[in-house]
C-alpha positions in Angstrom: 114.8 58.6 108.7 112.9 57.8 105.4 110.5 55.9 107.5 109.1 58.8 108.9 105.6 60.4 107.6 105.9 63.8 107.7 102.2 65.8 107.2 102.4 69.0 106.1 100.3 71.9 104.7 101.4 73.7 101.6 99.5 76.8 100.2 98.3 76.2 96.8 96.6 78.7 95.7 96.1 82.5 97.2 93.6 83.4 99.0 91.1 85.9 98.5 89.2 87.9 101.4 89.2 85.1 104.4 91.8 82.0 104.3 89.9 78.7 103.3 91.0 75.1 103.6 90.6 74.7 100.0 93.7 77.2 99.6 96.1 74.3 101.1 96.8 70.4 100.5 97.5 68.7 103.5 99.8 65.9 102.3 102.0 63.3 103.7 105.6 62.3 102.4 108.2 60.6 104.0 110.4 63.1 106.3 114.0 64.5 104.4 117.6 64.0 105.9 119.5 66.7 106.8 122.3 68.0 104.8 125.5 69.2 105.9 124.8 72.6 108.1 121.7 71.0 108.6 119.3 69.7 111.2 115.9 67.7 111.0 113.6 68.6 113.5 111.2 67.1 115.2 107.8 69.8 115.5 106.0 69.7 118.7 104.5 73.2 118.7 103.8 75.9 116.1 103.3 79.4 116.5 100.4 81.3 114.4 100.6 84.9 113.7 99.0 87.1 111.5 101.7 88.1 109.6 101.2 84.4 108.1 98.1 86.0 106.2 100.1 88.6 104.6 102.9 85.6 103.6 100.3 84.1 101.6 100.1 86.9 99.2 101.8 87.7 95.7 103.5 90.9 95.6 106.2 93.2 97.6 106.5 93.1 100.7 109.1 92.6 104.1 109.8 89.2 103.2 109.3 86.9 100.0 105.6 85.1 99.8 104.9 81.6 100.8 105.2 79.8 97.1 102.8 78.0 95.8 102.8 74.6 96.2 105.4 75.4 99.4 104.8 73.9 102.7 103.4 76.9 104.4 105.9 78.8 106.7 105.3 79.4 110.1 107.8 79.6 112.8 108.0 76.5 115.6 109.8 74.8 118.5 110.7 71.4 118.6 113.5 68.7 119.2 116.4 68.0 117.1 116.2 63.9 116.1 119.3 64.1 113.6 122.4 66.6 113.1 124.9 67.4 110.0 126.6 70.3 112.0 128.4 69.7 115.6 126.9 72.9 116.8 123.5 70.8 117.5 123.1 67.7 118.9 120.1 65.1 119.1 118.1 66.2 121.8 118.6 70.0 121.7 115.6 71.9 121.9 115.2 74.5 119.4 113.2 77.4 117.8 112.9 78.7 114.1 111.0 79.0 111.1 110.0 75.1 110.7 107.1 75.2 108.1 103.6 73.9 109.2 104.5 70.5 109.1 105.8 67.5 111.8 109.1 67.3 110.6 111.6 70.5 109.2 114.9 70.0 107.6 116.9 73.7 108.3 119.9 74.9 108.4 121.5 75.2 111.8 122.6 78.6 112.1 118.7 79.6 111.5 117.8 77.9 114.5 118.5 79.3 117.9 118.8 76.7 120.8 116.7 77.4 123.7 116.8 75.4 127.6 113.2 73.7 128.0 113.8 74.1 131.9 113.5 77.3 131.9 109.8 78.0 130.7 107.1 75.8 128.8 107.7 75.7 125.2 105.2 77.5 123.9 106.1 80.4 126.1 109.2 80.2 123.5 106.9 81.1 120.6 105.1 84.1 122.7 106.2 86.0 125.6 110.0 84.8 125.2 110.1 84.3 121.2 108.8 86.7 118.1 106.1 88.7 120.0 108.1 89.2 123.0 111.0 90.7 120.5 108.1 92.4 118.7 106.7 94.0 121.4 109.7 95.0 123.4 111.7 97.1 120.4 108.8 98.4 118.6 107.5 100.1 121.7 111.2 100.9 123.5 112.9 101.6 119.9 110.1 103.2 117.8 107.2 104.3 120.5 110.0 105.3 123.1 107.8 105.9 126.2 109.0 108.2 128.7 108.1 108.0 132.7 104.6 108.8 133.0 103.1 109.3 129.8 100.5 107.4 128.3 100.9 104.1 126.3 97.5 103.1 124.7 97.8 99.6 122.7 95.2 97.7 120.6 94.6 94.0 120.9 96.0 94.1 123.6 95.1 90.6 125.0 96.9 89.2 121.9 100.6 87.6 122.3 102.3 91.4 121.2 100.3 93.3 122.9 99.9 92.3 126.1 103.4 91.9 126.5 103.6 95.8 125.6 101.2 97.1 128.1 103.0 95.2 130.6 106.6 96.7 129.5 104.9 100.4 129.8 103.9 99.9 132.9 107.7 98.7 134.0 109.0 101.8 132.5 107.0 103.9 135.0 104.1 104.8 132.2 100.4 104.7 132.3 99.0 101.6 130.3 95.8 101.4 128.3 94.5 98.6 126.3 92.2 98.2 123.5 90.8 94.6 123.4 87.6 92.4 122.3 85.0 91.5 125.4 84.7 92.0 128.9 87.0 88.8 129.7 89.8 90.0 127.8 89.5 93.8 129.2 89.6 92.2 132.7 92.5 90.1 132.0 94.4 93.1 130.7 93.6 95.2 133.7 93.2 92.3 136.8 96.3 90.0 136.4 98.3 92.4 133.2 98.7 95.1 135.8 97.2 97.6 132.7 95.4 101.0 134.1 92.0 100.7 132.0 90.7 99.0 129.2 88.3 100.0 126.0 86.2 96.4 125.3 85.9 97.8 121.1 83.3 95.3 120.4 80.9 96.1 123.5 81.7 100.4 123.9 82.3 103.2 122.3 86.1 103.6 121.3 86.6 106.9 121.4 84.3 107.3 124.8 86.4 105.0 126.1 89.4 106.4 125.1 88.6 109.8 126.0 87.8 108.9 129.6 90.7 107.0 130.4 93.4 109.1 128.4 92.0 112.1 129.2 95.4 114.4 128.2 96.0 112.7 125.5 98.3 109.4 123.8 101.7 109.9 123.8 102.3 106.6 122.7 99.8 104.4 120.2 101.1 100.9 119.3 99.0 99.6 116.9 98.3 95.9 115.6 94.7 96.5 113.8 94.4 99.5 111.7 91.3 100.7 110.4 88.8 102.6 112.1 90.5 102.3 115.5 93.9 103.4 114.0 92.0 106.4 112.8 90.3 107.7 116.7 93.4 107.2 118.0 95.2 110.0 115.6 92.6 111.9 116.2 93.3 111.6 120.1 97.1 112.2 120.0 99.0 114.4 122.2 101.9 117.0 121.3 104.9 115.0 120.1 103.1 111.9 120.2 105.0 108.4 118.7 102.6 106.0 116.6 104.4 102.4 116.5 102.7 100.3 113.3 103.2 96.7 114.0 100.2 95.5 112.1 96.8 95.8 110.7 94.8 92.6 111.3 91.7 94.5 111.1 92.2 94.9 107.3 94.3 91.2 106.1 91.4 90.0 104.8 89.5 93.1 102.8 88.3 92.2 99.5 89.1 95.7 98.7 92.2 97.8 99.2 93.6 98.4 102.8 91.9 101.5 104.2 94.4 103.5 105.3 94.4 106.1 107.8 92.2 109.1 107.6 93.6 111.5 110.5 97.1 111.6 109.4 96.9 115.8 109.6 96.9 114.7 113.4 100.4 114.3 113.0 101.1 117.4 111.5 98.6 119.4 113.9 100.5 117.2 117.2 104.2 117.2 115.8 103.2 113.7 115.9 105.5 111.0 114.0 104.1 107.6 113.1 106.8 104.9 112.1 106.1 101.3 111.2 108.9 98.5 111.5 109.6 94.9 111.4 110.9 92.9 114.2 113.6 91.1 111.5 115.4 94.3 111.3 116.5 93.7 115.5 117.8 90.6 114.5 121.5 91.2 116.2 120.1 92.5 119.2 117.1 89.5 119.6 119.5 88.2 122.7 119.5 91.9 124.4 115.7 91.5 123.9 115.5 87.8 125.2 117.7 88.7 128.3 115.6 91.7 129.2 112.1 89.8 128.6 113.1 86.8 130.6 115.0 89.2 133.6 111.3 90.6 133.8 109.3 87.5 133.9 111.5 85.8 135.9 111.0 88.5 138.9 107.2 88.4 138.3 107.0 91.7 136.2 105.8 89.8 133.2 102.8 87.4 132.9 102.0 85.4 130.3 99.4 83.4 128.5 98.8 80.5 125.7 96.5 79.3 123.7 97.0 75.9 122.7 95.2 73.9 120.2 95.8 70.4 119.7 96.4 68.6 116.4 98.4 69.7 113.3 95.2 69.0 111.4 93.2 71.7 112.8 95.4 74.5 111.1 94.0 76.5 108.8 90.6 76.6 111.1 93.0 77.5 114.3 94.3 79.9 112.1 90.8 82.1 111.6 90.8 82.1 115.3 93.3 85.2 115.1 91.0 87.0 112.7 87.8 86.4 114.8 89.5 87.7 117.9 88.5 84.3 119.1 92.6 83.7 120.7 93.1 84.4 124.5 96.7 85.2 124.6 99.3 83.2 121.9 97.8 81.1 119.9 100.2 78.0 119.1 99.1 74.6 117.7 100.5 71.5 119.7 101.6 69.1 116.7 103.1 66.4 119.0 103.8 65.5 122.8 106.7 66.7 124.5 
């Protein structure tokens, strides 16, 4: 296995305000062999997030930061080539945190086997994989919509959110999105099966808002923070539920995170706002899996990719997520199938 060049990007230095490509080396060394409990792992896609921003920084947070000089984590699909554990074989198809790189050494019980013929492999790292999961329990466990109230969501073209305005409107509520131009708001609303849409970058927000949730949100699942976190309290109904999955609006702020402004909403509403990390559902990601898949395999749940060719192109695909420039999951394809 030695002979094999494995390229990989490892953060070198933190990044202040926007992510450059001077903050990573892209290097190449030969590929490692797996230990026992181990598997290497041949990468073919990668998934990008924006939670990878918040990796790259020193301090406390939800999980430990990328080190410096580490290969930089992301999470991936791809096919095992070599096996220390009988509970893998070559061949086997299989999702986990492999590092942005062509080749991952893991451990085998941090990988979870999937079956390629039953979806594209991307669709593994979106609808199906971590923003399926993240979407389905923060909006069922922490927004818990009831029949025919009002589920707003922002970014809602983007891998979580879409899948959440289409899981509000299977539980009998009224979907709303938040999203960037007129082809993402038609996307949401034409083939999503969402109720409305706000376009934030070519209308007024709150107008928007206002007209299409006109009792109310009962339900706010947010994934950008900032100034749209803040209409939005100010728009909550009685005993309204505020999910925080994210705020990609403010990862890159010179300054600190601006934090929300209407939080007397919450009193005034008997509102609660919780925020939550998909990691803690970790022993029930297969009741999540079961129920994603049971909906997109009876046409209830629609999904989309991004796909950008060529391991090189990473942290440039990766600014893609902070320009709102992704349509749908954005994943790199690092080699063919």
């Amino acid at each position: 296995m030695s002979t094999l060049q494995n390229r990989q990007f490892k953060l070198t230095s933190r990044p202040v305000g926007t992510v450059k490509r001077s903050d990573f080396d892209f290097v190449t060394t030969p590929a490692g062999e797996p230990g026992p409990g181990e598997a290497l792992v041949k990468v073919l896609y990668l998934s990008l997030d924006p939670a990878m921003r918040g990796w790259m920084n020193a301090g406390k947070s939800y999980i430990a930061p990328v080190g410096l000089g580490d290969v930089m984590r992301a999470g991936g699909i791809g096919r095992v080539i070599a096996s220390n554990d009988p509970s893998l074989a070559v061949g086997d198809t299989v999702v986990g945190m492999t590092g942005v790189q062509d080749y991952a050494v893991a451990k085998t019980r941090e990988l979870t086997k999937v079956d390629p013929r039953l979806a594209p492999l991307p669709r593994y790292l979106g609808a199906l994989g971590m923003p399926g999961l993240t979407a389905y329990f923060g909006l069922l466990d922490i927004g818990q919509p009831k029949e025919g109230e009002t589920v707003v969501v922002s970014a809602a073209a983007g891998a979580v959110g879409a899948v959440v305005g289409q899981i509000a409107r299977i539980k009998g509520c009224r979907a709303v999105g938040i999203a960037g131009g007129p082809d993402k708001c038609r996307y949401v609303v034409e083939e999503l099966g969402f109720d409305a849409a706000v376009d934030y970058k070519n209308e007024d927000v709150r107008a928007g808002l206002a007209r299409h949730c006109p009792k109310g949100i009962d339900v706010y699942f947010d994934n950008v923070g900032g100034d749209i976190l803040d209409i939005v309290l100010s728009m909550l109904a009685r005993r309204a539920r505020v999910s925080i999955c994210g705020a990609i609006s403010q990862y890159n702020n010179l300054d600190a995170v601006q934090g929300p402004r209407n939080y007397m909403s919450l009193l005034v509403n008997h509102a609660r706002m919780e925020g939550f990390v998909v990691f803690d559902y970790a022993a029930r990601y297969p009741e999540g899996v079961q129920a994603l898949a049971g909906w997109m395999f009876a046409g209830k749940l629609k999904a989309r990719e991004d796909i950008v060719e060529g391991l090189a192109t990473f942290p440039d695909t990766l600014l893609k997520l902070f320009r709102g420039e992704n349509f749908g999951k954005l994943v790199i394809k690092v080699a063919e199938e």
